[in-house]
C-alpha positions, -999 to 999 in steps of 0.1 A, spaced: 0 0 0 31 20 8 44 20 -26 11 24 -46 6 56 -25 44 71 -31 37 64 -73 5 76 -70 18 112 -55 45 111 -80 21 110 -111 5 142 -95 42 155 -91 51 147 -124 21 163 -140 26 198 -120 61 199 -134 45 197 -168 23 226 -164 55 244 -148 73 234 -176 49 247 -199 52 281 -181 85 283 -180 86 273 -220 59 295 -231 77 325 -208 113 315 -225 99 314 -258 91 355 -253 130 360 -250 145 331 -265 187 343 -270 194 313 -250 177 282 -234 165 288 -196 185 260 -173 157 259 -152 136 243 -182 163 214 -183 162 206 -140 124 206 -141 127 178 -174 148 158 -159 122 163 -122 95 154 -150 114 120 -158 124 111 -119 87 113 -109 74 91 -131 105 70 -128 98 64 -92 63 58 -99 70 29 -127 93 14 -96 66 16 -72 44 -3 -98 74 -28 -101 78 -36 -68 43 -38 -57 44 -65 -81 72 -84 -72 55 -81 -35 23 -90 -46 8 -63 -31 -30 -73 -38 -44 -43 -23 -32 -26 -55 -61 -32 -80 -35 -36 -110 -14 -59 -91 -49 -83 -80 -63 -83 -116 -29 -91 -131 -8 -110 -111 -7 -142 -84 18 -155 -56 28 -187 -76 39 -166 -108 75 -168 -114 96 -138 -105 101 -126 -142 65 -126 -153 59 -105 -120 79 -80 -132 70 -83 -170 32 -81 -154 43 -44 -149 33 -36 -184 12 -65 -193 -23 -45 -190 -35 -15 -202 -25 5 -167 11 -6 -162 13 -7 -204 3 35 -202 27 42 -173 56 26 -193 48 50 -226 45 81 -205 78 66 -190 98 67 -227 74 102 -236 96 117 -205 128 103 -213 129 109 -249 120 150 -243 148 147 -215 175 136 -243 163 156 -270 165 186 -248 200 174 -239 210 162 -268 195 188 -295 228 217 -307 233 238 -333 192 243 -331 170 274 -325 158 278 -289 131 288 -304 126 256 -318 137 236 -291 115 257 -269 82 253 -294 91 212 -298 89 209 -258 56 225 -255 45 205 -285 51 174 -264 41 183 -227 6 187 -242 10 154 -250 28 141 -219 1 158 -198 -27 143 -219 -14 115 -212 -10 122 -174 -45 133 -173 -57 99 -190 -41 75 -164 -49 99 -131 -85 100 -145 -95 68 -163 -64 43 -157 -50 47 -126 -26 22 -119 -23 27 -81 -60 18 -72 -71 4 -39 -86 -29 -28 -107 -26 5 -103 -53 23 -66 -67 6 -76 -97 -12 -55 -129 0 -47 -141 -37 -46 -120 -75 -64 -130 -103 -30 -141 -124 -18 -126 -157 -32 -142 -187 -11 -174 -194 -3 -170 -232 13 -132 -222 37 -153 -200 63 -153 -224 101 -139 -228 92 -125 -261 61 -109 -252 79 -92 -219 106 -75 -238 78 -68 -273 59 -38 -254 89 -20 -243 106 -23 -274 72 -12 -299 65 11 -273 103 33 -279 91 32 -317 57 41 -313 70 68 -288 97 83 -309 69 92 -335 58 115 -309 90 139 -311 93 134 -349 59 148 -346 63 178 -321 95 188 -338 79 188 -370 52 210 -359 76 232 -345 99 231 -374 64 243 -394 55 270 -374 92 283 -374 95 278 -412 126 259 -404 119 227 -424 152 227 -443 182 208 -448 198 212 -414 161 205 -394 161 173 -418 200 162 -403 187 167 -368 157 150 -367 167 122 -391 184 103 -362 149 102 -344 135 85 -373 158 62 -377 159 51 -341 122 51 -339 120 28 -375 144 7 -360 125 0 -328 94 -4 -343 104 -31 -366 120 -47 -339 89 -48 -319 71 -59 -344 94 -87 -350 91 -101 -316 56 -96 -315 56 -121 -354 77 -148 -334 58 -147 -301 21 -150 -321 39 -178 -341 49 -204 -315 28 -192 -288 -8 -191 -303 2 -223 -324 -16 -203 -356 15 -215 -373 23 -186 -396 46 -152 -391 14 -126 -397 -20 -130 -400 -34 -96 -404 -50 -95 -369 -61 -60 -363 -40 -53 -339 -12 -67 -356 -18 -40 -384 -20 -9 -361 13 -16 -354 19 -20 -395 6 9 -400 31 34 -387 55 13 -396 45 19 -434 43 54 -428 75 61 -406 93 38 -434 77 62 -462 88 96 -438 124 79 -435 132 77 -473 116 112 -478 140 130 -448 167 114 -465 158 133 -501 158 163 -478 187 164 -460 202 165 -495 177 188 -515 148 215 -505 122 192 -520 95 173 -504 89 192 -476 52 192 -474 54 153 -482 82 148 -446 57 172 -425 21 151 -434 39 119 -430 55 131 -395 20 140 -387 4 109 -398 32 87 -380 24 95 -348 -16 98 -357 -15 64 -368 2 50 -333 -24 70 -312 -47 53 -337 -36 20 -325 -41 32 -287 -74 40 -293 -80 11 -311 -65 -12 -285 -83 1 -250 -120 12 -263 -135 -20 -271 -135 -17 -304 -111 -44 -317 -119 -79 -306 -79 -99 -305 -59 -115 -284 -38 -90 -282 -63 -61 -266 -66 -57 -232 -93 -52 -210 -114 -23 -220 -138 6 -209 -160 29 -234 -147 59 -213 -111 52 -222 -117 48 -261 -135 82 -256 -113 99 -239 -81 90 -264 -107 96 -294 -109 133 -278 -77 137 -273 -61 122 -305 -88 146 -326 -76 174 -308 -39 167 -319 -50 163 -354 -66 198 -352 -38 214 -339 -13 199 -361 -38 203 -394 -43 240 -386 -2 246 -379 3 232 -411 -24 247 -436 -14 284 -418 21 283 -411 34 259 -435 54 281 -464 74 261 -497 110 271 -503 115 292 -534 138 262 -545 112 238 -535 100 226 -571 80 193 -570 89 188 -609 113 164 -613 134 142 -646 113 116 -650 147 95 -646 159 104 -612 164 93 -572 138 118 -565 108 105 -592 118 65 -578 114 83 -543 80 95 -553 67 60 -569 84 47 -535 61 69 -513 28 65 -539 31 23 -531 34 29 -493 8 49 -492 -9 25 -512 -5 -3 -492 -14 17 -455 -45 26 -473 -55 -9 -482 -41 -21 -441 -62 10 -431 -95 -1 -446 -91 -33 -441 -87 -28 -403 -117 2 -401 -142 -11 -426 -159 -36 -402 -161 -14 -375 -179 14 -395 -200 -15 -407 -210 -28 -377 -221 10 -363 -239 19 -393 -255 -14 -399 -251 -38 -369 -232 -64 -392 -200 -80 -381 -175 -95 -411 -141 -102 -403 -112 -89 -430 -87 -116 -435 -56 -128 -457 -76 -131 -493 -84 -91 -489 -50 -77 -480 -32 -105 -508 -60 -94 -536 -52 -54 -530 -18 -54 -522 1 -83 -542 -7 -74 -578 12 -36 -569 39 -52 -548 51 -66 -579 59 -32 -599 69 -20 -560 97 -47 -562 110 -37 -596 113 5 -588 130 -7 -553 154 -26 -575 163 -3 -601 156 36 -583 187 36 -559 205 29 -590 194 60 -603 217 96 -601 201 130 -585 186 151 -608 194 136 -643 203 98 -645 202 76 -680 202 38 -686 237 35 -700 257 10 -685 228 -4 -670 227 -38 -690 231 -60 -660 197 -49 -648 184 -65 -680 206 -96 -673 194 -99 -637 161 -95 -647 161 -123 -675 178 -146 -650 154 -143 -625 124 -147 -649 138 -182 -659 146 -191 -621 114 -185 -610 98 -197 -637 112 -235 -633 106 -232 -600 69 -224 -602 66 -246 -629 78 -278 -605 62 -266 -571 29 -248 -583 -4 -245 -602 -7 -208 -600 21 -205 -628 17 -169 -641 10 -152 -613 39 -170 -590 64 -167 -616 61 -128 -620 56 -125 -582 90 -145 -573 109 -135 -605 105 -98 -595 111 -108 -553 149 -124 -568 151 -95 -594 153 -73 -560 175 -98 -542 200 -103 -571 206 -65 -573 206 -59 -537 232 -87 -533 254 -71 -560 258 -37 -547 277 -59 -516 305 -69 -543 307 -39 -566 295 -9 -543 315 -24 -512 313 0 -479 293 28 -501 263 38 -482 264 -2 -464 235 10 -442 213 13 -469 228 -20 -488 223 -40 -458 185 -27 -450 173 -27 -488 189 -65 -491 171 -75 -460 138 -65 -470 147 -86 -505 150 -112 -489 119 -112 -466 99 -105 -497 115 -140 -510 115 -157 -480 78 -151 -476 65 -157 -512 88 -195 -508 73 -200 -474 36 -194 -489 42 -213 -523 63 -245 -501 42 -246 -470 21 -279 -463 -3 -285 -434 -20 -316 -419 -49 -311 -397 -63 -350 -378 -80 -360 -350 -56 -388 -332 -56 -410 -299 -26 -423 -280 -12 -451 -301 -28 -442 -333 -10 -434 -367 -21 -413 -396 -4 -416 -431 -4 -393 -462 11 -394 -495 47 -378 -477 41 -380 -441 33 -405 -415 21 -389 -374 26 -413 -347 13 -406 -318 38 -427 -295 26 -414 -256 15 -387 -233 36 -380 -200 24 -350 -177 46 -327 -155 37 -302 -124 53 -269 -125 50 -241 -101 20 -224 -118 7 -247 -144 6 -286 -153 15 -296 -184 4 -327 -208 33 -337 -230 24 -352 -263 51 -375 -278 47 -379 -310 70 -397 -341 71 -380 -376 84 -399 -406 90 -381 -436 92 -393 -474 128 -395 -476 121 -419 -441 140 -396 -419 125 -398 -381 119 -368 -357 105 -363 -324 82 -339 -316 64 -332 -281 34 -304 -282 24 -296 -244 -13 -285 -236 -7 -263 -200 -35 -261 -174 -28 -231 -152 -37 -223 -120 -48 -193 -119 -67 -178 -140 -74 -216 -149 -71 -213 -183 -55 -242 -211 -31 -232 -233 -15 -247 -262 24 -249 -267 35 -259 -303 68 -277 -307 91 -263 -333 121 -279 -349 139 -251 -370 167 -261 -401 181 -238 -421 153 -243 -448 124 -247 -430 103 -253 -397 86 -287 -386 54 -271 -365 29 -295 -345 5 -282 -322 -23 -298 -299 -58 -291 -290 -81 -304 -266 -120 -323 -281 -144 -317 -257 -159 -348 -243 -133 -371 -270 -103 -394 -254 -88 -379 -287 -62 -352 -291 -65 -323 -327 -37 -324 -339 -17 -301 -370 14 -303 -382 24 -280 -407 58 -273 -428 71 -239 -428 97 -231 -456 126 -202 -447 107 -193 -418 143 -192 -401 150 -166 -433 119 -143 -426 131 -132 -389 173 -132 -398 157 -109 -428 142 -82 -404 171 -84 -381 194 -74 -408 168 -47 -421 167 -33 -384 208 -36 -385 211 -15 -416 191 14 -398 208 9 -365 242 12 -384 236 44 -405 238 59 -368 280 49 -368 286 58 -401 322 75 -415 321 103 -432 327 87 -466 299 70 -466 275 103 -463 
């Protein structure tokens, strides 16, 4: 009780020292020759206040203080230490607390961190972002308060759901959450930049390494979120276009379309209207997902618990953002003189263009997809559900011309460029035409429509891979990121056209045979751990080539909340995945079982770690390489 009392006081703290700091900010900006050091103390107050109060949340965890509300809806005395702590931030209170945790840090090190700048700007950027900080203050004093009490303590907690007990999913908030965050500065600074007329070369230097680091974390997050939903729900597959899946796509798409357009930039006074929507609709879009997430709106696995006065409260909140950042923008927002939109129809700015017109294409078609049935259902009470056929009808007939601008614009000059000397794109692309076409012709039906697909997914993958022999250590950043995402195109269109699934109904002792595989279903052993029992399936599988492997699914009964959960076993090759999962049949002695074959899935996650490296290492790079 202690602790939930010293967090609670230090959310009220930390929210005074906002409103101080907008004072002091708004005062500042009057006089602005230098920035006021009493600004930087009360950030850095700002950061330790809500610091403390995460802590307190911590620890009343780990103590299993029950007379927390948070801590009794979310956690139990037989959960192991680690889950305790991920707990923290494994519901919608704790989850808030920890984003208005990284909303605090990241204004503390861009106020350290930002030089050669305006204080004007800086000062503008800051006030930009306390409104937000203090929105977000205001939502979890008055709607989500995480320090609750429970009159009389409860003896025991409810528990944390069992599938969020996992190492992936502790570390997947925190990490999406630094991305989604970071879209919140790029926003405010943007804003700032707008009202200031300062969107120029220089701004697009300074505020490029917030993009980047926000890009990177966000495809990280959403890379550990892929694995976990694979081999913790047992839906066998890296993405399945769960809503909440794509409101974490969505920035992604637009913060990757923002990147590419800061870069053109920070080398020419072009596209400035294009870097200020898309900073706006980054950060839009991951309030989108907030809203989305904690009204009630979305039914998924991944939402949490919900209240009507939450989703209305972020709807009001987010809408007054827009405003604000719509009006700055239409008013304030002034083209360079040298700010000419026309460009050679040849040129690194025109692929930049096509580049930005396909992302934008594809958000709207994840966008509508992921609204559509909720407009539906409030206009006409209907519920449909928006799966796979959608999203691969809409978006894989343009990903194909996508994949061939990717591969030929950064081969293209500023300005002017020409196609001399470019006869090995011809060669690569002929090559890849004949490669994919024999190997469509042997694996598939679809033959047309696979062979263009693939050919143009190794057209990308032969010229990214080239620009490692012939380029070198030119621009590696960009080499290593635009290879990575060839080879997650590939890897995914192989893992789709290669895949094979078996779905049977089995008892102990039984066998079932196809054409290529045989299941045996050898024994079932059980095992008591500290919060859960588990029911270990043993099972044989015996391919064509009569190789034998062992394979043991679990089914886990927890405690509390008393829930069954389904843990797939995964044995992973270089060139592909052998997946078996098992459900319980109601009143049957029998056991549901699939097994599935997953081609390169191994290749899909090593190809979004290197795409995430290539960002992370444009942050170290020499001189010569800029």
């Amino acid at each position: 009780m202690l602790y939930s009392s010293i967090g609670y006081y230090a959310l009220i703290l930390g929210l005074g020292i906002s409103l101080i700091l907008v004072y002091f900010s708004i005062k500042n900006f009057q006089n602005s020759s230098t920035l006021n050091t009493k600004i930087l103390s009360f950030t850095f107050l700002q950061f330790f206040f809500v610091v403390i109060s995460f802590v307190c949340l911590i620890i009343s965890f780990v103590l299993s203080d029950f007379s927390n509300e948070t801590v009794f809806n979310n956690s139990h005395t037989t959960k192991p230490l680690f889950y305790k702590i991920a707990g923290t931030w494994g519901n919608h209170e704790g989850s808030l607390l920890l984003w208005l945790l990284v909303l605090t840090l990241f204004i503390l090190i861009f106020v350290l961190k930002t030089k050669n700048q305006p204080p004007k700007y800086k000062l503008l950027t800051l006030i930009f972002q306390q409104i937000i900080i203090i929105g977000f203050f205001l939502f979890l004093i008055q709607t989500s308060n995480p320090f609750n009490f429970i009159f009389p303590t409860p003896e025991e907690g409810m528990g944390l759901n069992p599938i969020l007990q996992d190492p992936a999913l502790a570390i997947h908030p925190p990490i999406l959450y630094l991305g989604y965050v970071g879209s919140s500065i790029i926003f405010s600074s943007a804003l700032a930049a707008t009202y200031l007329n300062l969107v120029s070369k220089l701004w697009a230097s300074h505020i490029k390494k917030w993009v980047i680091a926000s890009w990177v974390f966000l495809t990280l997050g959403i890379l550990l979120g892929s694995i976990w939903a694979y081999y913790e729900l047992g839906w066998g597959g890296f993405w399945f276009w769960d809503p909440v899946e794509n409101v974490s796509l969505m920035p992604w798409l637009a913060l990757t379309t923002l990147l590419h357009c800061i870069i053109v930039l920070e080398k020419k006074q072009i596209l400035t209207s294009w870097v200020i929507i898309l900073s706006i609709s980054t950060f839009t879009l991951s309030m989108c997902g907030t809203f989305l997430v904690r009204s009630g709106i979305l039914n998924s696995v991944h939402t949490f618990a919900n209240d009507p006065e939450r989703g209305l409260f972020i709807l009001v909140f987010l809408f007054s953002l827009i405003f604000i950042s719509l009006f700055i923008f239409f008013f304030f927002h002034k083209s360079s003189p040298n700010n000419s939109n026309s460009f050679f129809w040849l040129s690194k700015e025109t692929s930049i263009i096509i580049n930005n017109w396909f992302m934008m294409y594809f958000l709207s078609v994840v966008l509508i997809g992921t609204i559509y049935p909720i407009f539906l259902e409030v206009l006409s009470s209907q519920k449909i559900s928006v799966g796979p056929p959608f999203y691969q009808k809409l978006i894989i007939p343009f990903l194909i011309p996508f994949l061939m601008a990717m591969a030929i614009g950064p081969k293209l000059k500023w300005i002017k460029s020409n196609i001399v000397d470019k006869f090995y794109l011809v060669l690569f692309f002929a090559i890849s035409i004949i490669l994919s076409f024999l190997i469509v012709k042997k694996f598939s039906n679809n033959l047309l429509i696979n062979t263009i697909l693939i050919s143009s997914a190794l057209y990308l993958f032969f010229i990214t891979l080239r620009d490692f022999f012939i380029r070198k250590y030119s621009n590696i950043s960009q080499n290593i990121a635009h290879f990575g995402f060839s080879l997650l195109i590939l890897s995914i269109l192989l893992n789709n056209l290669f895949s094979s699934e078996i779905i049977t109904n089995l008892k102990v002792g039984e066998t079932f045979t196809s054409s290529k595989t045989k299941i045996v279903f050898k024994s079932i052993n059980q095992k008591q751990e500290k919060n859960y029992k588990s029911i270990i399936a043993n099972f044989g599988i015996e391919n064509i080539n009569e190789t034998t492997e062992d394979l043991s699914p679990e089914l886990r009964i927890y405690n509390q909340p008393n829930i069954v959960t389904s843990e797939a076993d995964i044995k992973t090759t270089l060139l592909s995945d052998k997946f078996i999962v098992i459900n319980i049949v109601q009143n049957q002695d029998f056991f549901n079982v699939r097994y599935q074959v997953k081609p390169f899935m191994l290749w899909i996650w090593i190809s979004v770690i290197l795409i995430s490296f290539g960002g992370l290492l444009s942050f170290f790079k020499r001189e010569h390489e800029k």
